[in-house]
Residue, then its C-alpha position, 0 to 999 in steps of 0.5 A: x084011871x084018868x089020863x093027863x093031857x098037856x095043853x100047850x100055851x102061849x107065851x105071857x106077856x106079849x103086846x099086841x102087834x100092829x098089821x096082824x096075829x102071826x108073831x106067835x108062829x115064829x122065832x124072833x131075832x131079838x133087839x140087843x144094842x150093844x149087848x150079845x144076844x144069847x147073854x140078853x136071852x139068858x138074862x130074860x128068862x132068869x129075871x123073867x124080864x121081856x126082849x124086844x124083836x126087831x119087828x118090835x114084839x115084846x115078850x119074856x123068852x119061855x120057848x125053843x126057837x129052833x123049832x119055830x121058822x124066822x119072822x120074815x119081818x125081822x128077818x127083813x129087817x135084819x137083811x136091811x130090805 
């Protein structure tokens, strides 16, 4: 009898970022002008469209955020430092 491993993976699509590789560690707060975010997110992940993070990530939303710390960089962003 064989046993099933999961593999965990990273989410498709995303650009590669200018100044380093951590983007994947954290949870984004996303770029939404004129738009409330939980309905962007939604959207993305049904059409399998991309959002962008305020540090300028882009990505199709596949993951839990709540388990992943804040990008300090959009979080200095969004605090306006």
């Amino acid at each position: 009898m064989s046993a099933t491993r999961t593999e965990p993976r990273p989410e498709t699509r995303t650009q590669p970022q200018a100044g380093g590789g951590d983007h994947e560690r954290f949870a984004h707060i996303i770029r939404t002008p004129g738009r409330n975010a939980e309905a962007a997110i939604t959207e993305a992940r049904v059409m399998g469209g991309e959002v962008e993070a305020l540090c300028g990530k882009k990505w199709v939303p596949e993951r839990d955020p709540a388990k992943y710390p804040v990008c300090p960089e959009c979080k200095r962003i969004k605090n306006g430092q």
